[in-house]
C-alpha positions as CSV (number, residue, x, y, z in Angstrom):
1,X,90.8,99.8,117.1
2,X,94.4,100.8,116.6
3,X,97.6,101.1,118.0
4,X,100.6,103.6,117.0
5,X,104.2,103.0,117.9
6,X,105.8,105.6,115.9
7,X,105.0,108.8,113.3
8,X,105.2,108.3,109.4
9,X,106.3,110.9,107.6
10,X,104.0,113.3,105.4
11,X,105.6,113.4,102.0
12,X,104.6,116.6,100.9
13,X,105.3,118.5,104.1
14,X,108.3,116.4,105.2
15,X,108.1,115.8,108.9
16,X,106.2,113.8,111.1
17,X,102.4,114.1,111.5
18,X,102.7,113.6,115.4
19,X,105.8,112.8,117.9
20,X,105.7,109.8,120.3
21,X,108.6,108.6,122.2
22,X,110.2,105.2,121.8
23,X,109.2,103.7,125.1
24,X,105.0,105.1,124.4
25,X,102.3,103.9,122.4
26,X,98.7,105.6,121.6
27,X,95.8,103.1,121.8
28,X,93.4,104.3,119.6
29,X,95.2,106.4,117.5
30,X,93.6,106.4,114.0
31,X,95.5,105.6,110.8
32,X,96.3,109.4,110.0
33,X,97.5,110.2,113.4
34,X,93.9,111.3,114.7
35,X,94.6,111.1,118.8
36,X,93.7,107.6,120.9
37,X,92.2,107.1,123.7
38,X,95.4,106.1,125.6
39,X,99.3,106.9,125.5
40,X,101.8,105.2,128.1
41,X,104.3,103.2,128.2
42,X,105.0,100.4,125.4
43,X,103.9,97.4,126.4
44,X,104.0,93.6,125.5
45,X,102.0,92.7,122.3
46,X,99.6,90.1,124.7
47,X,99.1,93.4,127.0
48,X,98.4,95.7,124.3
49,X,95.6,93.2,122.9
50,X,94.2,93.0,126.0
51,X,93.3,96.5,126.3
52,X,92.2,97.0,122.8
53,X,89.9,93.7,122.9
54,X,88.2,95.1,125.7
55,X,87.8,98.6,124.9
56,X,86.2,96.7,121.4
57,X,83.8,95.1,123.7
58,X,82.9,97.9,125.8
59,X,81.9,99.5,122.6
60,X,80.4,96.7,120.5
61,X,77.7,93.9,121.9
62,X,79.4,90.6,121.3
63,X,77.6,87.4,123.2
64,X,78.9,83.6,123.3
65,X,78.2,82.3,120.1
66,X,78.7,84.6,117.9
67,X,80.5,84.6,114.5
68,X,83.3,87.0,113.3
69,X,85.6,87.8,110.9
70,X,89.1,88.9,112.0
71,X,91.7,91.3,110.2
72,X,94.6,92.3,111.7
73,X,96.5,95.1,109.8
74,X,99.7,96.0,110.0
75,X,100.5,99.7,109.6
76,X,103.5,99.6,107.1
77,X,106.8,99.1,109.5
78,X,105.7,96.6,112.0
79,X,106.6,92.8,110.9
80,X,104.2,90.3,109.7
81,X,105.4,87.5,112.8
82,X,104.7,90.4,115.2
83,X,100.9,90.2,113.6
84,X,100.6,86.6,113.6
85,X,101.3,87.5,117.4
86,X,98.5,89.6,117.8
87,X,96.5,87.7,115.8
88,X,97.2,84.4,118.4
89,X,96.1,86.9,121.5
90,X,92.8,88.0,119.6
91,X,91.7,84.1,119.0
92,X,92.7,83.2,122.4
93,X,90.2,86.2,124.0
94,X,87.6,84.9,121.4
95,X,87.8,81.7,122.0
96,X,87.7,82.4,126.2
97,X,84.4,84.3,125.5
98,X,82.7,82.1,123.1
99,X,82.7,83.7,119.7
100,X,83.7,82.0,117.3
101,X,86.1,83.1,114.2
102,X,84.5,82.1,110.6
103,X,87.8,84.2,108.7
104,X,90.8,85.5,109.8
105,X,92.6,88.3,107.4
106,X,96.2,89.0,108.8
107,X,98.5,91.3,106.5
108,X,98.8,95.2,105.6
109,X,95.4,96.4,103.9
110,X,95.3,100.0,104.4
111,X,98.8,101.5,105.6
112,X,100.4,105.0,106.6
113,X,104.0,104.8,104.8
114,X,106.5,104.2,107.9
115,X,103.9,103.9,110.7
116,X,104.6,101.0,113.5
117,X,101.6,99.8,114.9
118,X,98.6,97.6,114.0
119,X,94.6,97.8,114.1
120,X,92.1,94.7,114.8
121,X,88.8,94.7,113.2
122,X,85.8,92.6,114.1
123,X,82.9,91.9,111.6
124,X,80.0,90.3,113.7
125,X,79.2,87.9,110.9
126,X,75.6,86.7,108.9
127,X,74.4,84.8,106.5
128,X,75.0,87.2,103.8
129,X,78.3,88.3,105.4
130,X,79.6,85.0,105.2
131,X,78.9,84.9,101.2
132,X,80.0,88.2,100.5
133,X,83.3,88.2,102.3
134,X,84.1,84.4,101.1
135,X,83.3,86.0,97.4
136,X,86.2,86.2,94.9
137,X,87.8,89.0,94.5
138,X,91.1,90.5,92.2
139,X,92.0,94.2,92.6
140,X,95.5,95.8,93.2
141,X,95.8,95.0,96.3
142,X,93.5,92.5,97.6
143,X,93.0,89.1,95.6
144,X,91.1,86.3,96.8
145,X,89.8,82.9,95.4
């Protein structure tokens, strides 16, 4: 689930793909602008995880005991300590329900040029999970040993 604090631009057409003020946010918003499920007023980073962790598990059966992966991804323009934020608020709200965090990926994986905001992914983890997302890996942008 994402979060979008401002536009990017679209290169070849030269303006914004949506408008949003500079006190709102869109919860939910997809990466290429596609509309969320709430816009209001900005809110703190701890807020904002709130809603989106529960909104996650309104949607997705998650019990005590289970075992995720995490990625937090930054959007292009919003700082990597201000992910390491959100990242702190998505362990605490795992930790409070009993799931437990096998990897944690915190960076800018797939961005949209200028765009502030962030997304948080969870991959209910398995056996064969766990190998294949601990497995090395070297491409442009992704390299892990």
């Amino acid at each position: 689930m994402g979060v979008a604090l401002s536009p990017c631009i679209i290169p070849e057409v030269g303006k914004p793909g949506f408008t949003i003020g500079e006190d709102e946010m869109e919860i939910g918003m997809g990466i290429h602008g596609e509309p969320g499920i709430n816009r209001g007023k900005l809110r703190s980073a701890d807020e904002t995880v709130e809603i989106m962790m529960n909104h996650t598990f309104e949607d997705f059966q998650y019990k005590e005991g289970d075992e995720v992966t995490v990625l937090i991804n930054g959007l292009d323009a919003t700082p990597l300590e201000e992910l390491y934020i959100i990242n702190r608020k998505v362990h605490k709200i795992l930790g409070k329900k009993g799931i437990r965090v096998f990897k944690t990926y915190v960076g800018e994986f797939a961005t949209a040029m200028e765009m502030t905001g962030m997304s948080i992914s969870l991959l209910k983890m398995d056996d064969e999970l766990k190998r294949l997302i601990t497995a090395p890996c070297l491409s442009p942008f992704f390299e892990q040993q």
